[in-house]
C-alpha positions as CSV (number, residue, x, y, z in Angstrom):
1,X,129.8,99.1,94.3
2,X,128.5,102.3,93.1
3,X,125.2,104.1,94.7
4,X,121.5,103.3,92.8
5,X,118.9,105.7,93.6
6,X,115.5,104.1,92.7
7,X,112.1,106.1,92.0
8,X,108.7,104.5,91.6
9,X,105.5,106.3,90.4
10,X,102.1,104.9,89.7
11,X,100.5,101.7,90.8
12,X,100.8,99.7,93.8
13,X,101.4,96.6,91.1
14,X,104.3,99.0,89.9
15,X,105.3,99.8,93.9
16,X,105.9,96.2,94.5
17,X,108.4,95.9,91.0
18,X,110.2,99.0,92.8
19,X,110.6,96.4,95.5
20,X,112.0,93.6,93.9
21,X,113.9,95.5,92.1
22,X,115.6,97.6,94.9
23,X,116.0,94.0,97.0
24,X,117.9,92.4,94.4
25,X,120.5,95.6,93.9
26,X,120.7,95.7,97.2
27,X,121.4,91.6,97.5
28,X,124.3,92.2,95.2
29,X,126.1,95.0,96.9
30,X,124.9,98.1,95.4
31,X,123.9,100.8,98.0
32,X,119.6,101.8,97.4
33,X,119.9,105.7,98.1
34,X,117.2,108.1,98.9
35,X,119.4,110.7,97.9
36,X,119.6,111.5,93.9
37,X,122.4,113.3,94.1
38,X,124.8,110.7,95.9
39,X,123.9,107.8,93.6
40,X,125.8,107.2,90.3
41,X,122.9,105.9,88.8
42,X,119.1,105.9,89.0
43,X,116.5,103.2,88.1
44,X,113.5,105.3,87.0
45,X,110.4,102.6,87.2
46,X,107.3,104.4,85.7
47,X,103.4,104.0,85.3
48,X,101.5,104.6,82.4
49,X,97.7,104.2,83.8
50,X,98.5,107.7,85.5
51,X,99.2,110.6,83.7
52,X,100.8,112.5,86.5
53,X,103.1,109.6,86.6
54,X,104.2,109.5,83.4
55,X,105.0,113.4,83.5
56,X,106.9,112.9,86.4
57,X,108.6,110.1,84.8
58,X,109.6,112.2,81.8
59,X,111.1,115.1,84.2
60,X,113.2,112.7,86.4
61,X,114.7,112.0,83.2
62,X,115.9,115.2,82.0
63,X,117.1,115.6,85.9
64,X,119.0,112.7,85.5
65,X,120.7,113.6,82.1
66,X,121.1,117.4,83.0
67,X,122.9,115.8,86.6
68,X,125.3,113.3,84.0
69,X,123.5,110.5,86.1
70,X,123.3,106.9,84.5
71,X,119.9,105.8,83.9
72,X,118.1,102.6,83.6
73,X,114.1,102.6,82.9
74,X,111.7,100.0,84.0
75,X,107.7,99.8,84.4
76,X,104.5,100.6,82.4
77,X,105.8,103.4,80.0
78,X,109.0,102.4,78.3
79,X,107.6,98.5,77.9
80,X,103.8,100.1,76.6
81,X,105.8,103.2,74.6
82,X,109.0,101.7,72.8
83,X,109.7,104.4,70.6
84,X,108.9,107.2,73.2
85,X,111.4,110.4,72.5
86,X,111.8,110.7,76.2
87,X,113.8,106.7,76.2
88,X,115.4,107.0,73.0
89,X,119.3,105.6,74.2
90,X,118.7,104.5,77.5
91,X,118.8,101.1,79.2
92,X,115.0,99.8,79.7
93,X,114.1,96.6,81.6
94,X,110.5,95.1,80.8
95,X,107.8,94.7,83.1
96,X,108.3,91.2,82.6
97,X,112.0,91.3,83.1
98,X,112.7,92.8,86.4
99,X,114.6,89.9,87.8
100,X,117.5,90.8,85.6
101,X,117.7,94.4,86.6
102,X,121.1,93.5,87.7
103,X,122.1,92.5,84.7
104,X,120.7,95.8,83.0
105,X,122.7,97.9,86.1
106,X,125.6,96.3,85.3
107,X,126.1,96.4,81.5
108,X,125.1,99.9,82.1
109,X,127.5,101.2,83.9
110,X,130.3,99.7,81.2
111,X,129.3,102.0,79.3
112,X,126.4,99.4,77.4
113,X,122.4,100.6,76.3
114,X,120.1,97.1,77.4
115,X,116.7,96.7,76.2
116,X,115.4,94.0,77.8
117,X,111.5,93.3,76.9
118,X,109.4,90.6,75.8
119,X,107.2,88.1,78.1
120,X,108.7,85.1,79.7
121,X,107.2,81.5,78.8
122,X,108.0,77.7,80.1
123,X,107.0,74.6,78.1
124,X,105.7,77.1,75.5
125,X,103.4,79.3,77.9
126,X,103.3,82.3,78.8
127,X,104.3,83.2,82.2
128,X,104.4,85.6,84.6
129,X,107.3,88.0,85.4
130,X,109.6,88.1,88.7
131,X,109.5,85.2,91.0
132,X,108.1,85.8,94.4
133,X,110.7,84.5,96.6
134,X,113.0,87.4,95.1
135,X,114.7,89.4,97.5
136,X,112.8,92.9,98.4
137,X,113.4,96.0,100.1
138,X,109.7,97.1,101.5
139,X,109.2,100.8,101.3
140,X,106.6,100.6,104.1
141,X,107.1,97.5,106.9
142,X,103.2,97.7,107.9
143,X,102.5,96.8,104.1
144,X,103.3,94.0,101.9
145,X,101.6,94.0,98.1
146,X,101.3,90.5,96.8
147,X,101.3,90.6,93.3
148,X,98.5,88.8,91.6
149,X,98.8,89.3,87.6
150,X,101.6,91.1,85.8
151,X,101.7,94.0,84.5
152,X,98.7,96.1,82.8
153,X,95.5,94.2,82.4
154,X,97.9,90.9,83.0
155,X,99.7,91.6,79.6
């Protein structure tokens, strides 16, 4: 399976998504590179609380376009900014969504633009997004972030 080069910025909430998210490409064969220009496609997961973020964010996706890199967008900004110019025609996968960032990966490497958003429920409630038991790659071995709400202000 094809190289995925994943960059976080923002939060530690937002940290522990990159996690997840990297663990359960890496559960399914794909190779988690720290090098951009060896992966095929990069998963650009941003914050929106931090302004710095979100710049950096926008810039890693020009790189991306201007390296013909495939891109998929997950976190704070493309869930909390839909219409965004910087998103337009790109995969996104909700804050709430991130255990089917396989899914996303995959349908966009065939050539497909997901949008996956929305908030989960059971029974008719509301719940919360990835399940902990997910499997997760741990940028730092010395720290594990337990993730008590979801998302911004729990929304």
């Amino acid at each position: 399976l094809e190289a995925i080069y994943l960059k976080t910025w923002g939060c530690s909430h937002n940290s522990s998504d990159g996690e997840y998210m990297a663990g359960q490409l890496a559960s399914f064969g794909y190779t988690i590179t720290d090098n951009p220009e060896a992966a095929h496609l990069w998963v650009l997961n941003s914050c929106t609380v931090k302004s710095p973020s979100e710049d950096g964010f926008v810039n890693a996706i020009a790189k991306a376009k201007e390296l013909g890199k495939e891109i998929v967008l997950a976190g704070c900004v493309p869930q909390a900014q839909k219409n965004h110019r910087a998103i337009k025609g790109l995969s996104v996968v909700g804050v709430q969504q991130i255990d089917r960032i396989v899914d996303v990966v995959e349908e966009t490497l065939k050539g497909n633009t997901v949008r996956l958003f929305g908030s989960k429920r059971r029974e008719g409630r509301r719940i919360g997004g990835a399940d902990l038991t997910l499997p997760k790659i741990r940028r730092n071995p010395l720290i594990e972030i337990i993730a008590i709400n979801t998302g911004c202000l729990n929304q």
